[in-house]
N, C-alpha and C positions, 0 to 999 in steps of 0.2 A: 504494500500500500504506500500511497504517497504522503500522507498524511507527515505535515512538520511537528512531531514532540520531540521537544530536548529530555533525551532519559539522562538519569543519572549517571549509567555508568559515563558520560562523556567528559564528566565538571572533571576538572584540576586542580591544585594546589599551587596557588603561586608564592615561591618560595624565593626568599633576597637568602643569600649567602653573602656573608658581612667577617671578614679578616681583620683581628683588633691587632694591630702592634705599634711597641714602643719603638723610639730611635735615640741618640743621645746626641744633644750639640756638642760636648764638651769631649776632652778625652780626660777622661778619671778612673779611678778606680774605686771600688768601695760594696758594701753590701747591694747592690745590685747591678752591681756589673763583673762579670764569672771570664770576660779575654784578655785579650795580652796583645800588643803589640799595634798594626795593624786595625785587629778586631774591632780596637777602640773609636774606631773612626766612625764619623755619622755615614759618612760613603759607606760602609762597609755595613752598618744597619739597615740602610736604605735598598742597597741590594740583596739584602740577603729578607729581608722583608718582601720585597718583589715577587722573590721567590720560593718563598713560603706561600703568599699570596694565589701565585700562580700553581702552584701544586694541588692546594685546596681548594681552588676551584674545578680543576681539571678531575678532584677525585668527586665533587657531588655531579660532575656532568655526566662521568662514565658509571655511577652509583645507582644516581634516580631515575627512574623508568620513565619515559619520556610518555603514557598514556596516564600517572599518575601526579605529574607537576609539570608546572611552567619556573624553570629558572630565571628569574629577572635577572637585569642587570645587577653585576656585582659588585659589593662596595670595599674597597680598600683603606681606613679609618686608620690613621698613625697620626700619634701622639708623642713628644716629648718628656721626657722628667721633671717637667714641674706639673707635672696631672692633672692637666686644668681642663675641664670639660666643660665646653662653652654651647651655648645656645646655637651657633652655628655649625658647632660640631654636632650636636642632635636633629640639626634640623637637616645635614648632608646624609648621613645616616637613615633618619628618617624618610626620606625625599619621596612622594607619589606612595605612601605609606595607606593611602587608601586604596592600593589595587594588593598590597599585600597581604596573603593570608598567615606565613608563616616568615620567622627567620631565623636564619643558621648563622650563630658567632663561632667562632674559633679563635684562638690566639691568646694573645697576652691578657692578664686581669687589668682593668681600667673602671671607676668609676662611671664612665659611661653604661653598662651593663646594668647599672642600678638606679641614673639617671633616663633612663631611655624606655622602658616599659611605666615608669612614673608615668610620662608624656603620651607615649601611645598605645597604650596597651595591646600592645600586639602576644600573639603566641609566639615563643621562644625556643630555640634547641641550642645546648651552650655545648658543644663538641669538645670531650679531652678527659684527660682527668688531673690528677694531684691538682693544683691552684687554681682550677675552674669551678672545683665543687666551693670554693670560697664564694661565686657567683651563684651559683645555683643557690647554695642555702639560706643567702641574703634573701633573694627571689622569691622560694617559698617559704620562708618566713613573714615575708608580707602581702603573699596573697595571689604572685604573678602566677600567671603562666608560663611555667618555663619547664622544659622537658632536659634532667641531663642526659647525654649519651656519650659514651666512649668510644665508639667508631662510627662512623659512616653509614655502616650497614644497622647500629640501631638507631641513628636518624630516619632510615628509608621506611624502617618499620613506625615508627613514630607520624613521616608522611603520609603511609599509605593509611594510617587511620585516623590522621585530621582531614586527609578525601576523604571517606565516607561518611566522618564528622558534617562537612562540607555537603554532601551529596544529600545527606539527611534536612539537613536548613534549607535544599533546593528542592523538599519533596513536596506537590503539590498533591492533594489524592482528590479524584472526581466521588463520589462517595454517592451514591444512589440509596433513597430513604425513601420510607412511607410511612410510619409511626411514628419513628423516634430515628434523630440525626446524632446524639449520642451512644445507641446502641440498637441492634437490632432484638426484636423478643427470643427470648432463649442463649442469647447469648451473653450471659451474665457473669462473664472475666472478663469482659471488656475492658475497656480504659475507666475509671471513673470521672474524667475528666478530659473531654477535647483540648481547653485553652489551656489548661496544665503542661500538657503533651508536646502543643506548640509553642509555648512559654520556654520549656526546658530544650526541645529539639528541631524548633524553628517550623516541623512540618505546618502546614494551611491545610484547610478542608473546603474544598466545593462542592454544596450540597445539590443534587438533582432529583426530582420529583420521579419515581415510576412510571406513571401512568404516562407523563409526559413525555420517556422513552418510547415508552412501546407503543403509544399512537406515533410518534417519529418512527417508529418501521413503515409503516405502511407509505408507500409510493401512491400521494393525494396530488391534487395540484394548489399552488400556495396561496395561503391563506385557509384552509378547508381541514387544516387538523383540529379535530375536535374539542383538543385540552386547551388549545389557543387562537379560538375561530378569529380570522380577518387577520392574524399574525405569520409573516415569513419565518417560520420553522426549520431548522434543518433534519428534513423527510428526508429517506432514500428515495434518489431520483433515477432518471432513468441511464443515467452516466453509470452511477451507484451500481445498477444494478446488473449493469455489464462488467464491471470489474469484480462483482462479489461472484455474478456463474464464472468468470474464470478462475479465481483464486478455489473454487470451490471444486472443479476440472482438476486442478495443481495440486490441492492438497490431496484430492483421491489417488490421482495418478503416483503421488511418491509414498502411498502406505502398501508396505508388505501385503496387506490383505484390511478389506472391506468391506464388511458387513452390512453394509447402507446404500440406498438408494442418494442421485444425486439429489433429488428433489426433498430428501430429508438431511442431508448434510446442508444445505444450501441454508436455511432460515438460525442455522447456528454460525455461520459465517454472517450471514446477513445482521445478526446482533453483536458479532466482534467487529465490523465492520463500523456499527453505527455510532459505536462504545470509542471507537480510536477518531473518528467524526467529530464529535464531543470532546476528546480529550485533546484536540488541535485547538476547539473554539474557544476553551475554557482555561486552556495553558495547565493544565494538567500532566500527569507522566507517571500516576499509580490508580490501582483503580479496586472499588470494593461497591459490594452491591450483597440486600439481604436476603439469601436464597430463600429460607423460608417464611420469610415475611412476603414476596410475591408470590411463590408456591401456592399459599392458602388464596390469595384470589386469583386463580386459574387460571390468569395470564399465560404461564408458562404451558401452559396445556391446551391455550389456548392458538399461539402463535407456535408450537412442538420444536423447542429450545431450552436449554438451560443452557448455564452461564457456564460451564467447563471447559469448552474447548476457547472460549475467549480467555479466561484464566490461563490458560498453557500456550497462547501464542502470544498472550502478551507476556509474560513471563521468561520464553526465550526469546523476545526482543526487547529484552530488557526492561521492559514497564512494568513494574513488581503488581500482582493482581492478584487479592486473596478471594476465598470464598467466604458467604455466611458474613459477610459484613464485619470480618476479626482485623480490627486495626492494629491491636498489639501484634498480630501474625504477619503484619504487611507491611509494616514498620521493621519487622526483625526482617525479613524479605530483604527490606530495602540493604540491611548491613551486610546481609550474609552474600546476596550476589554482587551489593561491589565489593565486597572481600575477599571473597572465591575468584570473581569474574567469573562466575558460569552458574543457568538459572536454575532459581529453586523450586523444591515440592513442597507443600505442605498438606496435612491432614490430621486426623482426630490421630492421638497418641496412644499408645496402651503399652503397659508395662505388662510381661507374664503372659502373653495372652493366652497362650497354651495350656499354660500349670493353670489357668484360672478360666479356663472355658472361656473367653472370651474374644474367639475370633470371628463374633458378629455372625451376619447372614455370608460367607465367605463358607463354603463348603468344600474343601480342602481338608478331608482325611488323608489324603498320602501326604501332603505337608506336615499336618500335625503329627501323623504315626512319627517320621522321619526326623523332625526336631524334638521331639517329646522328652528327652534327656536333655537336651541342652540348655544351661544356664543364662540366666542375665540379658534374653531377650526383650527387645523391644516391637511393636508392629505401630507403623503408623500408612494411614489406609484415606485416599480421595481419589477420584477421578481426573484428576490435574495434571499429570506426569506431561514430559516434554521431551522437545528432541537436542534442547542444548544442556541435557546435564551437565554430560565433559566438558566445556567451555561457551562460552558465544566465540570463541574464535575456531572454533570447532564446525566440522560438516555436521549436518542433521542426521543426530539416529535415526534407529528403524524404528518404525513403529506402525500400530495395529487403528483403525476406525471401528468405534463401536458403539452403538446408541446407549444411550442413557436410559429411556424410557423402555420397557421393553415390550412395548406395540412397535419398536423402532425410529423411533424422533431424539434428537436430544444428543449429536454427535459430541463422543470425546476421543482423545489420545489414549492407547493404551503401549505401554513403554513394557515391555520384560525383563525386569529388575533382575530374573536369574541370568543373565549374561555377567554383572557385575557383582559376582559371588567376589565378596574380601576388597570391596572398593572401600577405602576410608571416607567416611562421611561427618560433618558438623552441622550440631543442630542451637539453634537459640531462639527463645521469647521472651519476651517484656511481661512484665506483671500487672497488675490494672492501676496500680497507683503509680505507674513509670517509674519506678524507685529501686526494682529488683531487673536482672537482666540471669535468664537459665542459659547456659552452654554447659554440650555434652558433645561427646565423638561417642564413634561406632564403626561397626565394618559391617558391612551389607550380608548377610546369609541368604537369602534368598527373595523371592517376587512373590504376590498372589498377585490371582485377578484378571491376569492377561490375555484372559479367551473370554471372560465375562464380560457383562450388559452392568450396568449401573453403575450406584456408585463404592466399586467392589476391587479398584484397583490397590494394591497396597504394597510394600515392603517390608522388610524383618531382619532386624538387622539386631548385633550385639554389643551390648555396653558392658564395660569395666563393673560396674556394679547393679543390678535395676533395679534395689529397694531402695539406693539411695537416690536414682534415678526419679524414681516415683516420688519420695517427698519431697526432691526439690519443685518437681514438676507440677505437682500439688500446689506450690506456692503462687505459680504463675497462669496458670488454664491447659486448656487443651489441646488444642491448633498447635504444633510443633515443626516447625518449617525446617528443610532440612539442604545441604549442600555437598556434591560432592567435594573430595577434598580432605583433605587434614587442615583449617586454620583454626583452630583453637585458641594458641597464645596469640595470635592479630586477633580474634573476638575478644579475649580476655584484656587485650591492651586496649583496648575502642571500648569496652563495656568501663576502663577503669576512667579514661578521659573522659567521660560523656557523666561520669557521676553514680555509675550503678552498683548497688551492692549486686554482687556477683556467687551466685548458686551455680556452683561448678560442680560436673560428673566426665 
């Protein structure tokens, strides 16, 4: 689709790398000055400062991933022994300080370091160690932002999770409501608070009416939709609807196999089509909607759609899209795919399922015979699965078409999780009072689901521990979104900048 939304994974970090050094007018010698000869020369500071200069920058340019930061212009800041830190010395330093998101010092200790986040409060990374932690502890003793790091490489780590810091402050979510625009009914681990959430992680919410979707499916001529008589609507028109039979051709032609007519795949494209429509007009780039809150007024059954396969194309195109109206699920979305860079699953969780009878309407006896011994299982199970687990920079999996409904309406992805038996995986959720943040890892055991109709897709995977699994998970809800991968300690470093007490498994 052509549709312009800026997803998240595209934002950067624009990061100053800032070289502090001394130089000497004089030649002397005494407690701060360690050469002899030569050395003693301001020439000989002045070059050899160049070239400290110039090293340290060449080592953040071959360091930082150039899809995760914009290095600005670098700043070279030398100062003599009388340590005078003047207002134009802050202000060179500082320069165009409102395009910067982060900066990188290195070098010598100077009072500037402690004069200069006074002024701008920018975020900090003070690069070294012995005499820098003398900066750093000043810093957080009064409150800055300052990150210390001893090499390069945990600066990079430090970057890549003030981007998704970043990414998070740029998440818009289009949010489809019909009751309540704080939560949907039944789903009651929500957030307890919208402006809280936005308060603390910058996200926004645009709120859109139901009814006034699903009367924009229908191809009227303008002015003639019903929710908005004598108003230009954006209806699927008849442009619309030549691009949606072909994406609907495309998507058939590259599933393994097809269960479905095109004439019932089509109105489930027709509503991710109209849903990414929406999310151009409204400058949105995440998107949530209350399954069972429209379920109960026959909509869905009435126009033979549900929202799952738009959940899983927008998800491996990067527009994090949960189901059931779960913001804390969509919000963790939001971290774990710019974390991973590659998209996420979510569904309901279950600890045990096996030992506790609990694998739902999922009729899997040779599964259950088969794992029935094994320990510290988890299953977590939705119809959502996608074709860019292994990366977005990755070709599309294979994958299965299969209606939801099972008169046949209601197309979703079905993905066969047993191919990635022993895949490492990370999972995280927010808690409802934004305050708690769950990460866990796992390795994949095997799939359910992947010949079935509904919503019966799932996964099984095993954790280090699953009673402890379970109580933390208790703390937070149920919707458990999950990532291929191992990044655990990048979720544990982002969960600790962002303020979250951290329930780890």
């Amino acid at each position: 689709m052509d549709f312009k939304i800026n997803t998240t994974l595209g934002i950067k970090l624009n990061v100053r790398p800032v070289t502090l050094s001394l130089y000497h007018n004089y030649v002397f010698e005494g407690p701060c000055r360690f050469e002899e000869g030569e050395k003693l020369k301001k020439e000989h500071d002045l070059r050899a400062n160049d070239e400290k200069h110039k090293s340290f920058i060449e080592s953040v340019m071959s360091a930082v991933p150039t899809d995760e930061a914009n290095i600005l212009e670098p700043i070279h800041f030398q100062y003599d022994e009388s340590f005078l830190v003047t207002d134009a010395d802050l202000d060179l330093v500082g320069k165009d300080s409102d395009q910067v998101d982060l900066y990188i010092f290195k070098g010598a200790v100077t009072d500037l370091l402690l004069e200069f986040p006074r002024k701008y409060k920018k975020p900090m990374i003070v690069l070294g160690r012995c005499l820098n932690t003398v900066s750093t502890a000043s810093l957080l003793a009064r409150g800055y932002e300052v990150y210390p790091c001893q090499t390069i490489d945990d600066a990079v780590d430090v970057i890549k999770a003030l981007r998704v810091r970043k990414a998070l402050s740029q998440t818009r979510v289009l949010a489809f409501n019909r009751l309540n625009s704080g939560r949907a009914p039944g789903m009651i681990d929500a957030f307890l608070s919208l402006d809280d959430v936005s308060d603390k992680l910058g996200v926004r919410f645009i709120y859109y009416n139901i009814h006034e979707f699903f009367d924009q499916l229908h191809n009227v001529p303008s002015g003639e939709n019903p929710t908005a008589p004598g108003k230009d609507e954006p209806n699927i028109n008849d442009t619309d609807e030549t691009k949606i039979k072909r994406l609907t051709n495309e998507f058939i032609e590259g599933a393994e196999e097809c269960d479905m007519t095109p004439e019932n795949v089509y109105p489930s494209l027709k509503a991710h089509y109209l849903i990414n429509k929406l999310m151009e007009k409204t400058g949105c780039n995440a998107f949530t909607a209350p399954c069972f809150d429209i379920c109960a007024t026959r909509r869905f059954n009435e126009e033979k759609f549900t929202f799952c396969l738009n959940h899983s194309l927008n998800n491996e195109n990067g527009i994090p899209s949960s189901c059931e109206y779960d913001i804390p699920a969509l919000l963790s979305m939001v971290m774990l795919s710019n974390t991973a860079r590659s998209a996420p699953y979510m569904g309901n969780t279950i600890t045990n399922p096996i030992k506790n009878n609990e694998m739902g309407n999922f009729d899997e006896k040779e599964v259950e015979k088969k794992l029935q011994n094994m320990e510290n299982l988890v299953l977590t199970w939705h119809s959502v699965p996608n074709r860019k687990l292994k990366g977005f920079d990755k070709p599309n999996g294979s994958y299965a078409i299969r209606s939801f409904a099972y008169s046949g309406w209601g197309a979703t992805i079905r993905y066969n999780f047993n191919q990635d038996k022993g895949q490492p995986i990370t999972m995280c959720r927010i808690d409802p009072t934004c305050g708690k943040l769950f990460i866990a890892r796992g390795t994949v055991v095997c799939g359910i689901g992947y010949d079935k109709q509904n919503c019966t897709e799932g996964v099984i995977f095993q954790v280090v521990d699953s009673d402890d699994f379970f109580d933390k998970l208790s703390q937070v809800g149920n919707h458990t979104p999950l990532v291929y991968g191992d990044c655990f300690n990048q979720m544990v470093r982002l969960g600790k900048i962002l303020g979250f007490e951290l329930l780890t498994v």
